[in-house]
Every structure is written in C-alpha cells, then in structure tokens.
VEXMAR-250396 format. One record per residue: residue in one letter; x, y negated, z of N, C-alpha, C in turn. Coordinates in steps of 0.001 Angstrom, whole numbers, plus 524288, in hexadecimal, padded with zeros to 5 digits. Example, Ala and Ser with C-alpha at 12.3 -4.5 7.8 and 13.67 -1.06 7.14 Angstrom:
<atoms>
<atom><type>A</type><n_east>83386</n_east><n_north>8163A</n_north><n_up>81E78</n_up><ca_east>8300C</ca_east><ca_north>81194</ca_north><ca_up>81E78</ca_up><c_east>83390</c_east><c_north>80CE4</c_north><c_up>81E78</c_up></atom>
<atom><type>S</type><n_east>83232</n_east><n_north>808CA</n_north><n_up>81BA8</n_up><ca_east>83566</ca_east><ca_north>80424</ca_north><ca_up>81BE4</ca_up><c_east>83264</c_east><c_north>7FFE2</c_north><c_up>81EBE</c_up></atom>
</atoms>
This chain:
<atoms>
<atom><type>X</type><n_east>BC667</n_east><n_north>B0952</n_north><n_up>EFBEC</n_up><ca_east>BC432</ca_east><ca_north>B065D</ca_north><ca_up>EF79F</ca_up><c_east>BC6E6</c_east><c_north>B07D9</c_north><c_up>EF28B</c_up></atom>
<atom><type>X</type><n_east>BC4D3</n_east><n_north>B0762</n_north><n_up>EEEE5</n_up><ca_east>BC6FE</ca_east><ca_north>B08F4</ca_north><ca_up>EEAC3</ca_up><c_east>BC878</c_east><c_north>B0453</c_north><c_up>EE6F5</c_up></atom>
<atom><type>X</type><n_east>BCDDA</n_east><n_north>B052F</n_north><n_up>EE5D5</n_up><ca_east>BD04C</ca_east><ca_north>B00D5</ca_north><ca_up>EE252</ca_up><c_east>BCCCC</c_east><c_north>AFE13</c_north><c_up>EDEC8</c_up></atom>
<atom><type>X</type><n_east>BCC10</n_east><n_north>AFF30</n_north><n_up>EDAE7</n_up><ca_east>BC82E</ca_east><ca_north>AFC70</ca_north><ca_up>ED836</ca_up><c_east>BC4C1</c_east><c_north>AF942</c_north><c_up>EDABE</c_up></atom>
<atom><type>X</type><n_east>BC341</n_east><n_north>AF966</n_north><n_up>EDED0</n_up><ca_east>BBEFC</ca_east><ca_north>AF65C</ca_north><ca_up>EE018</ca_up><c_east>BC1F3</c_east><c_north>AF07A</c_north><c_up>EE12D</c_up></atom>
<atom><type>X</type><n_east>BC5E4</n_east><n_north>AEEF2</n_north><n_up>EE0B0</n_up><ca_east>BC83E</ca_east><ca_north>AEBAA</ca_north><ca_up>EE2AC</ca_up><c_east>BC70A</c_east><c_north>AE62C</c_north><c_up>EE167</c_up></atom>
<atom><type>X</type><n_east>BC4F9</n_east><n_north>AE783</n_north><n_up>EDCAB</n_up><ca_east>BC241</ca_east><ca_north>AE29D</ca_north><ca_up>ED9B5</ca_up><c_east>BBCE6</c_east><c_north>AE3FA</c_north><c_up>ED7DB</c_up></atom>
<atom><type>X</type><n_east>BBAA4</n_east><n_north>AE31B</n_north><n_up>EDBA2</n_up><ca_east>BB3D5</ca_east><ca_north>AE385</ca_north><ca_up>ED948</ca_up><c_east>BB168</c_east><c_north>AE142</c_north><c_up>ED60B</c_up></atom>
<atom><type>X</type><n_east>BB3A1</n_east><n_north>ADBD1</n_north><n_up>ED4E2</n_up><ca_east>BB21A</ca_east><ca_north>AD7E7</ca_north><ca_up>ED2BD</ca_up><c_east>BB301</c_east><c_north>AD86C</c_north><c_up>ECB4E</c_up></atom>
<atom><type>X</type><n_east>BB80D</n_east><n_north>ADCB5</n_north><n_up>ECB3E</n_up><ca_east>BB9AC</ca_east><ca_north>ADDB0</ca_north><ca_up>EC6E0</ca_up><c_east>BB65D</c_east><c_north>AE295</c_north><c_up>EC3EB</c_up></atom>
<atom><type>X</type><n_east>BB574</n_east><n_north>AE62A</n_north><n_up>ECA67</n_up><ca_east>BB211</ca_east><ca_north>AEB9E</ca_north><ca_up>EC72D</ca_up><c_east>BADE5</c_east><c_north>AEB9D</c_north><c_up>EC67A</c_up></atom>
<atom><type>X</type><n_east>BAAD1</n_east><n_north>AE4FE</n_north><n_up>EC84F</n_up><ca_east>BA60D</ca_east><ca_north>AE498</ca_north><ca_up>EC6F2</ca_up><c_east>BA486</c_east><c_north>AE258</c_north><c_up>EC19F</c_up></atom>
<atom><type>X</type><n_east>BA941</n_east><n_north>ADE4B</n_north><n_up>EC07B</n_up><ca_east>BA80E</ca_east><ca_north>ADD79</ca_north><ca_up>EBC4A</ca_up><c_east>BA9C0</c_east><c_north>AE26A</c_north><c_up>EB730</c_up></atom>
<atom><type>X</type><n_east>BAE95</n_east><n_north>AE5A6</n_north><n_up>EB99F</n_up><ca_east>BAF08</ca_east><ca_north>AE93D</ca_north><ca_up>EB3F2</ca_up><c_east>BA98E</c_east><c_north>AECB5</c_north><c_up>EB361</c_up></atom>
<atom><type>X</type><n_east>BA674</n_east><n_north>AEE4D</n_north><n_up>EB7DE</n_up><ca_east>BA1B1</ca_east><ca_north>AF07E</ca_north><ca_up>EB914</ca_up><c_east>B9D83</c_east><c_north>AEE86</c_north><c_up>EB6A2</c_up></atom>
<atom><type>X</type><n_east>B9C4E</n_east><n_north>AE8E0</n_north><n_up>EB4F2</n_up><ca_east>B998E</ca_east><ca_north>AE58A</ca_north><ca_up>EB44B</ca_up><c_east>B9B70</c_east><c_north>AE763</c_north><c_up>EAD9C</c_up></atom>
<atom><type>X</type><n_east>B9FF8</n_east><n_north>AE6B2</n_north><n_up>EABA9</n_up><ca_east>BA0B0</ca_east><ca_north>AE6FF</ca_north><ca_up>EA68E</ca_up><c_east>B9FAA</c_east><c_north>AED72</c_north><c_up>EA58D</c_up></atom>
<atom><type>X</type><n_east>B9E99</n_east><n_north>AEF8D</n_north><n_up>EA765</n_up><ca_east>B9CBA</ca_east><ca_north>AF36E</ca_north><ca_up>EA4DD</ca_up><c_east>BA139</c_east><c_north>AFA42</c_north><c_up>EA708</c_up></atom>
<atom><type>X</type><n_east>BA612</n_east><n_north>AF6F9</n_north><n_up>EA96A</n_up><ca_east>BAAB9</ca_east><ca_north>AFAB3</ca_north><ca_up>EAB9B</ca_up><c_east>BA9B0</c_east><c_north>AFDAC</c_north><c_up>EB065</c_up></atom>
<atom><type>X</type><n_east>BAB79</n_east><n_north>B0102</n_north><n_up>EB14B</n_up><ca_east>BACB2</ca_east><ca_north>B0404</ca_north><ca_up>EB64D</ca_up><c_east>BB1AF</c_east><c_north>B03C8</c_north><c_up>EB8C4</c_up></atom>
<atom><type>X</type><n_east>BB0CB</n_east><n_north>B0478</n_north><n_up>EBCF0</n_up><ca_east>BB795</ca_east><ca_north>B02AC</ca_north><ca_up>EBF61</ca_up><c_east>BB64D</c_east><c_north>B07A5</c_north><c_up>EC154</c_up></atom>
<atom><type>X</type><n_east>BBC1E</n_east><n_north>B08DE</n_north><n_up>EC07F</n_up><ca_east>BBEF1</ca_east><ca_north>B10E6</ca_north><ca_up>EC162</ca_up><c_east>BC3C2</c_east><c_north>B0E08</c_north><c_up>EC414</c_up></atom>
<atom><type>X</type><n_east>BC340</n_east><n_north>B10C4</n_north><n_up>EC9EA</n_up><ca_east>BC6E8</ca_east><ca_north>B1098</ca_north><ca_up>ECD3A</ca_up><c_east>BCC5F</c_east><c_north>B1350</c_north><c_up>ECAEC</c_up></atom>
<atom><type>X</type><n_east>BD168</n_east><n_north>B11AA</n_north><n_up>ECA78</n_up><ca_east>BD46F</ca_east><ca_north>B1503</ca_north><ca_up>EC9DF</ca_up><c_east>BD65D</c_east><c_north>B1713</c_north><c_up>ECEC8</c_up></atom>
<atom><type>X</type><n_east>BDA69</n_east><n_north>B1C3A</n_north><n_up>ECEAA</n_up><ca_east>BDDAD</ca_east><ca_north>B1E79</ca_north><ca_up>ED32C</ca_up><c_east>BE062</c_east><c_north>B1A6E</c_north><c_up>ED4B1</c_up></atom>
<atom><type>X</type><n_east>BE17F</n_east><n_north>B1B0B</n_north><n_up>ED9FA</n_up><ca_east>BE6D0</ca_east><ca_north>B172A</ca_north><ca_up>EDB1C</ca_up><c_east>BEC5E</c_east><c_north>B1684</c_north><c_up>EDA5F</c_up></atom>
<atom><type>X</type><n_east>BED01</n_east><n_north>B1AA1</n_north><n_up>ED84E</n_up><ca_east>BF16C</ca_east><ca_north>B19EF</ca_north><ca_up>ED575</ca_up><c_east>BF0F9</c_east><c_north>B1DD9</c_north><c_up>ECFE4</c_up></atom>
<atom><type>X</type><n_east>BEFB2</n_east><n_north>B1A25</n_north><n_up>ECAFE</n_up><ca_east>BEEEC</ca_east><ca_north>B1C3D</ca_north><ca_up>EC684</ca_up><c_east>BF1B3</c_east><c_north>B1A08</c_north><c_up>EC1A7</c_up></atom>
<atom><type>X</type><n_east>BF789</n_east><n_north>B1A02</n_north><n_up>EC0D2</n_up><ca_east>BF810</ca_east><ca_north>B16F0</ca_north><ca_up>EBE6D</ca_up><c_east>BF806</c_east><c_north>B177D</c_north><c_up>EB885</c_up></atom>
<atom><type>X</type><n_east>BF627</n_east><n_north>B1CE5</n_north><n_up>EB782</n_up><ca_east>BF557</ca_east><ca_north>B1E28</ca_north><ca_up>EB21A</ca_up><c_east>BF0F3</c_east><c_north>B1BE1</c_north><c_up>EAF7E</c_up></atom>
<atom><type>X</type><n_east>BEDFF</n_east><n_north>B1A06</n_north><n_up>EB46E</n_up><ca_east>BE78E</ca_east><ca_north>B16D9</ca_north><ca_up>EB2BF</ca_up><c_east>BE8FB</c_east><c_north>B1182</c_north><c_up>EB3F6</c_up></atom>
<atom><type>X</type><n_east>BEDD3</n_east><n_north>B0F6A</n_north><n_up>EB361</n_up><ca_east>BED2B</ca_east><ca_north>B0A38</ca_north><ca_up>EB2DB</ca_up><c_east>BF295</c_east><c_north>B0A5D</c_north><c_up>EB0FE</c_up></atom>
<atom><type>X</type><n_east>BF2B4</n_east><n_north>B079B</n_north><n_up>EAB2E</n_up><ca_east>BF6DA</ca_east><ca_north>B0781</ca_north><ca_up>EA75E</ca_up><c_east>BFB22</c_east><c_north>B025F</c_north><c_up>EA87C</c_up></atom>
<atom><type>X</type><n_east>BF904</n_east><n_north>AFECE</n_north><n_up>EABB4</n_up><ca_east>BFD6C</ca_east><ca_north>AF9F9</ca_north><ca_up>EAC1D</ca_up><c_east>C015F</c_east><c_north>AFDF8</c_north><c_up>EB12F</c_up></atom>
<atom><type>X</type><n_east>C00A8</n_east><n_north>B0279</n_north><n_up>EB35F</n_up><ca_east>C058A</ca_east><ca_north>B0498</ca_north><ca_up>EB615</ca_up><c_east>C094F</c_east><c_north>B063C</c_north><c_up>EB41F</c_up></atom>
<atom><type>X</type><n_east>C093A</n_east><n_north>B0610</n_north><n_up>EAE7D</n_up><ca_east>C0BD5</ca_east><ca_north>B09CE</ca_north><ca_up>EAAC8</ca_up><c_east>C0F18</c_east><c_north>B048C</c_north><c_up>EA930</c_up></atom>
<atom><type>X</type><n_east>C0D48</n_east><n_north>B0111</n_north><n_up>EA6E8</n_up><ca_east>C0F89</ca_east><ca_north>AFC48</ca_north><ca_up>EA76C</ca_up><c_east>C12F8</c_east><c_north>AFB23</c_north><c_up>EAC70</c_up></atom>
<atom><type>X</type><n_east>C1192</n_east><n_north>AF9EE</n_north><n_up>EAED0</n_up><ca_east>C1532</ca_east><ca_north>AF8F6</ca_north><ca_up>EB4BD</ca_up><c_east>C1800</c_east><c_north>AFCB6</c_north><c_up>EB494</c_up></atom>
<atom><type>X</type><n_east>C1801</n_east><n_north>B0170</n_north><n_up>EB4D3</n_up><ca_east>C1D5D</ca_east><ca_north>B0631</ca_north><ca_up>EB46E</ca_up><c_east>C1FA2</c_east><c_north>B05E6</c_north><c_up>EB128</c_up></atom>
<atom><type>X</type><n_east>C2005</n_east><n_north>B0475</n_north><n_up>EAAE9</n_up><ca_east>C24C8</ca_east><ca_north>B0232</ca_north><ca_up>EA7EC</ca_up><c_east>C2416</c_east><c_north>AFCDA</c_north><c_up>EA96B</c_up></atom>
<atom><type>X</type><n_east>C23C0</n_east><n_north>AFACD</n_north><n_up>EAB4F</n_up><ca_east>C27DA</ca_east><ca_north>AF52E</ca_north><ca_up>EAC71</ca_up><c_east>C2883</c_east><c_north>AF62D</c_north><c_up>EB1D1</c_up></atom>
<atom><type>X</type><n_east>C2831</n_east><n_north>AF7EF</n_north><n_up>EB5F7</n_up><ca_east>C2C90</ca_east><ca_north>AFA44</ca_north><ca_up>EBA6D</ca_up><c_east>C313A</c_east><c_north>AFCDD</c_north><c_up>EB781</c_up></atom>
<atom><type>X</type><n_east>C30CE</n_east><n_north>AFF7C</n_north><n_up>EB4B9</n_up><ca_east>C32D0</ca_east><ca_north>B03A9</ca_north><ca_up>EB242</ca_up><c_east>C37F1</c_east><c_north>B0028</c_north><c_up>EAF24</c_up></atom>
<atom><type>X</type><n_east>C35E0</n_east><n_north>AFCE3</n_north><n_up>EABDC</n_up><ca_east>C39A1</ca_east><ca_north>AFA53</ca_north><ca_up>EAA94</ca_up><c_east>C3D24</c_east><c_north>AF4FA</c_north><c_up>EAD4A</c_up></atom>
<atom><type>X</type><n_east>C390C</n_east><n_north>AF2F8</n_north><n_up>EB13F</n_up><ca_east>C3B00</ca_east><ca_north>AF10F</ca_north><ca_up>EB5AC</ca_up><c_east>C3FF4</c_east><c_north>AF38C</c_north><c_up>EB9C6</c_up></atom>
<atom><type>X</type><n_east>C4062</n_east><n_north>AF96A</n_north><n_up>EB9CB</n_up><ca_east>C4326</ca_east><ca_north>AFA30</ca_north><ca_up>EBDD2</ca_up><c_east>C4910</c_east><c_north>AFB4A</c_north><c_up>EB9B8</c_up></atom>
<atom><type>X</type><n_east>C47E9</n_east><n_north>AFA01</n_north><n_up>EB466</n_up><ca_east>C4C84</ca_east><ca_north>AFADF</ca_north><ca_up>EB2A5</ca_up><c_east>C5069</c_east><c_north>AF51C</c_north><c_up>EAF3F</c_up></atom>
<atom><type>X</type><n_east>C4CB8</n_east><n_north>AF2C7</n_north><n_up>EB24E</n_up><ca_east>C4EC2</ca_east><ca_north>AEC02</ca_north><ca_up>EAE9A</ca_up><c_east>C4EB4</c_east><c_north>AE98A</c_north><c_up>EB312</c_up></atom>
<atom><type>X</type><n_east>C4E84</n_east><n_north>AEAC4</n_north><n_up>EB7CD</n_up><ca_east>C4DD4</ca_east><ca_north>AE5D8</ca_north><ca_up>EBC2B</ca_up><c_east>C5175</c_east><c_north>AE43D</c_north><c_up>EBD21</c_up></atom>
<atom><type>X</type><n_east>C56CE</n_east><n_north>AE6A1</n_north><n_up>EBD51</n_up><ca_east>C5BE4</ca_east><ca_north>AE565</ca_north><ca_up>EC076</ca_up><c_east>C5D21</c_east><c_north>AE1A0</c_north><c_up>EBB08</c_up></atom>
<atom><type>X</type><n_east>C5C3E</n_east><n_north>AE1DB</n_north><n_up>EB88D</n_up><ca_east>C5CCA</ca_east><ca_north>ADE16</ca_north><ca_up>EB1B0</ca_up><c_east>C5CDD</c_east><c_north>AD923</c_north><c_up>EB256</c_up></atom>
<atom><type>X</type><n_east>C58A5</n_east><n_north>AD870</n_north><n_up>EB54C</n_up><ca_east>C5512</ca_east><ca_north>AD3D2</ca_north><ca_up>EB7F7</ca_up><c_east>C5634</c_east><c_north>ACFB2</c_north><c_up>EBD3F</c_up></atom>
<atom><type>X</type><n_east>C567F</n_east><n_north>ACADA</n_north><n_up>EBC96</n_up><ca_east>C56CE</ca_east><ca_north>AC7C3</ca_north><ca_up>EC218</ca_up><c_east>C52D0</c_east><c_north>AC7E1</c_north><c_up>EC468</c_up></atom>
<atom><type>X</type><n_east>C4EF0</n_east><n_north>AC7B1</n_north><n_up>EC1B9</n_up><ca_east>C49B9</ca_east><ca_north>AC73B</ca_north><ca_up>EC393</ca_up><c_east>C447B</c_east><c_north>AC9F4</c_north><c_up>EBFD2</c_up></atom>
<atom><type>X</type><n_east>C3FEB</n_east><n_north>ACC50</n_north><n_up>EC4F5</n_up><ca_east>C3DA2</ca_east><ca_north>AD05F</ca_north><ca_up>EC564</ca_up><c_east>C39D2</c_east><c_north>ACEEE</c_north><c_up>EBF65</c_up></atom>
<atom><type>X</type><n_east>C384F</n_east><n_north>ACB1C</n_north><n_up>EBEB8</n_up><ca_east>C34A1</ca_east><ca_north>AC8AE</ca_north><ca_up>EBB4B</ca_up><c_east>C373A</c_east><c_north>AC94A</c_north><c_up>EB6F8</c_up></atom>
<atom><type>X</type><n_east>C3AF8</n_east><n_north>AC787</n_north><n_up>EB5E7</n_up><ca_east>C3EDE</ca_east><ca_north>AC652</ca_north><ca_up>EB14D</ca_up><c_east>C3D12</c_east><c_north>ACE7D</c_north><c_up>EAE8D</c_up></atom>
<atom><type>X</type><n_east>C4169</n_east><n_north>AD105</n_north><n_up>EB2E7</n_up><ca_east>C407A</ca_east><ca_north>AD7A4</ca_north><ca_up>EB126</ca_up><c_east>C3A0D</c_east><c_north>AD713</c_north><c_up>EB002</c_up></atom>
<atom><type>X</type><n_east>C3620</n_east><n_north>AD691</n_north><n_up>EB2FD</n_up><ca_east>C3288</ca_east><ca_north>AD8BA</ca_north><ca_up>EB0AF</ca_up><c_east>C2F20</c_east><c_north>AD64F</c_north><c_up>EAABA</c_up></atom>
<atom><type>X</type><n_east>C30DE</n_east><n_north>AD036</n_north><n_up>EAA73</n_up><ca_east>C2F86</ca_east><ca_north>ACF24</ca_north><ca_up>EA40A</ca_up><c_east>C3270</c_east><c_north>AD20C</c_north><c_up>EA13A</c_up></atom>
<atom><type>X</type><n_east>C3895</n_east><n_north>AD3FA</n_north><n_up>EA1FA</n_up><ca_east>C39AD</ca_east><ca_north>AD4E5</ca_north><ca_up>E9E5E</ca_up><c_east>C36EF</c_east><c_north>ADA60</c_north><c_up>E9BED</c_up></atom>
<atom><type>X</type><n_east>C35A2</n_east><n_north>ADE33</n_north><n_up>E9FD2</n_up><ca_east>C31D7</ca_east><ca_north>AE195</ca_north><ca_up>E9C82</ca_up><c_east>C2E87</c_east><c_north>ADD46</c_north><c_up>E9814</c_up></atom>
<atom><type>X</type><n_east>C2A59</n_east><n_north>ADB80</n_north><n_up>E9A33</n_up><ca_east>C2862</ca_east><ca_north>AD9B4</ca_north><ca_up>E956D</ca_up><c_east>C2C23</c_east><c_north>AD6DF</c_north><c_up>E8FA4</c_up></atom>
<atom><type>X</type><n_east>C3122</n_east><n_north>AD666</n_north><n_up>E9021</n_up><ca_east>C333E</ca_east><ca_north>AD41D</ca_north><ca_up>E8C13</ca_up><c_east>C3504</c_east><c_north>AD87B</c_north><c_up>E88A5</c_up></atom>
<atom><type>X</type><n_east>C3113</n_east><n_north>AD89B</n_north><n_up>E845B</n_up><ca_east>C3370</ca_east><ca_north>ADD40</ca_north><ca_up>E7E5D</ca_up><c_east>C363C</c_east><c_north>ADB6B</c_north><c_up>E7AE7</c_up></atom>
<atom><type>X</type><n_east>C3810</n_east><n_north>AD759</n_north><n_up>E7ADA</n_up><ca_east>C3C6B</ca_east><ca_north>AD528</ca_north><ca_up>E76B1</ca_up><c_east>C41D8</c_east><c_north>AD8A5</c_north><c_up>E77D4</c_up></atom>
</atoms>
C-alpha cells in the first residue's frame, strides 16, 4: 500500500479542493522541511543535555532566544 493513502478522508477532500496528492519516497527528507528542523534541535540537543535535569527543560531551552 502506499503511504499516502493512509488518510483517504484527507486526499479526498484536498482532491475535492482542487489538489493532487503526490506520493513522496520513503525516505525523502529534502521534500519535507520540518526534518531539517528536527536535525538542528537534535543537534543542539546532544550538546546541552548533560546541562539539563530534565529532558523537557533542554528541549524549551532551544526555543529560548533571549
């Protein structure tokens, strides 16, 4: 079966609006930009964790730019 189909309910309605649903590869992460995201914050995760008591705490602090 092919991934995309996983939600029919969703590709009928983007279908309905006028969209096409394009299967991506299974592993493509240049075609989906939130991986690039997740690899800098692993990225900066594996270098602030020991910083940290706890796992949550390290990962807001990425989001904190002050």
């Amino acid at each position: 079966t092919d991934a995309y189909l996983w939600c029919p309910h969703k590709r009928e309605m983007a279908e309905k609006l006028g969209h096409k649903v394009l299967p991506l590869a299974p592993y493509s992460p240049e075609l989906n930009p939130i991986e690039k995201v997740w690899a800098n914050i692993k990225r900066y995760l594996r270098t602030v964790l020991s910083d940290y008591a706890r796992f949550d705490d390290a990962l807001l602090s990425y989001f904190n730019f002050n």
